[in-house]
Structures are given as C-alpha cells and as structure tokens.
N, C-alpha and C positions, 0 to 999 in steps of 0.2 A: 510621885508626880512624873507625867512622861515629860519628855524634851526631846527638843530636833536632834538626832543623832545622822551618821554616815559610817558605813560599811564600804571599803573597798574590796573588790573580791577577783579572782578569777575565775571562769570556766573550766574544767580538767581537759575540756576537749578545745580550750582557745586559749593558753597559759599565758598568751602575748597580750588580752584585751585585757586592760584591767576596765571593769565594769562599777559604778556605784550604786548603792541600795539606801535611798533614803527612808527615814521612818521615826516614829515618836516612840521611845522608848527610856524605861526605866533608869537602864543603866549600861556598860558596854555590852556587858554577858548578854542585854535582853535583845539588843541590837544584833547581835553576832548567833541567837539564838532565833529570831523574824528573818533572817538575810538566809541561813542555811533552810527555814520551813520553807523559804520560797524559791530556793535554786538548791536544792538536795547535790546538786553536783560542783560546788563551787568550792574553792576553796579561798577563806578570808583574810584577807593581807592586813588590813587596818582597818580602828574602829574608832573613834575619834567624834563628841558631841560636837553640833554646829551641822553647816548643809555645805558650806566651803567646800567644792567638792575638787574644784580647781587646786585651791589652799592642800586641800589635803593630799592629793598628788602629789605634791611638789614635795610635803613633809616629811611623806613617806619615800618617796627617793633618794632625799637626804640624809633621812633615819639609813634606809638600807646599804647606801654608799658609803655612808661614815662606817658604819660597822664592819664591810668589806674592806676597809684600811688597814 
C-alpha cells in the first residue's frame, strides 16, 4: 500500500539547499529509490513517512546536532 512519504535531499552542485521530494510510496527504500530517479545528482539526507516538510527539517537538524555532540 503506498503512503505520503518525504525525502529531504541535496543537490551535489547546491550542498547548502536542502530541497524536499514528496511522493506515495511503499516504504523508505521506495521513497529514497523515486527521489534519486528524479534528481540522479542528489544526495538524500532524510526519509521520513508524512508531507511535514517543515516538521521534517527541523527533526533532521536535531537528529544531526545531537549526534555532533
């Protein structure tokens, strides 16, 4: 069954934009698998069911700050 999914990603040639790729999909893998068919140059930061795209930014900052601790 697909479900609202989001892909955060960035461009190799814009590593500063982070960009979101919404889409119906499977499950993370199929998400992170639609995000790279449609930007072959992107690389995927987070993948996260829901459209929250706002939410998801913020989670992922958090994620990656805590972990730089």
């Amino acid at each position: 069954m697909l479900k609202s999914h989001l892909a955060l990603y960035v461009e190799r040639d814009y590593p500063l934009e982070v960009m979101a790729f919404l889409c119906q999909a499977e499950d993370t893998d199929h998400v992170e698998e639609q995000c790279l068919d449609a930007y072959p140059s992107a690389d995927v930061l987070w993948v996260e069911e829901g459209m929250d795209v706002d939410g998801a930014v913020q989670r992922y900052w958090n994620t990656t700050s805590a972990e730089n601790q």
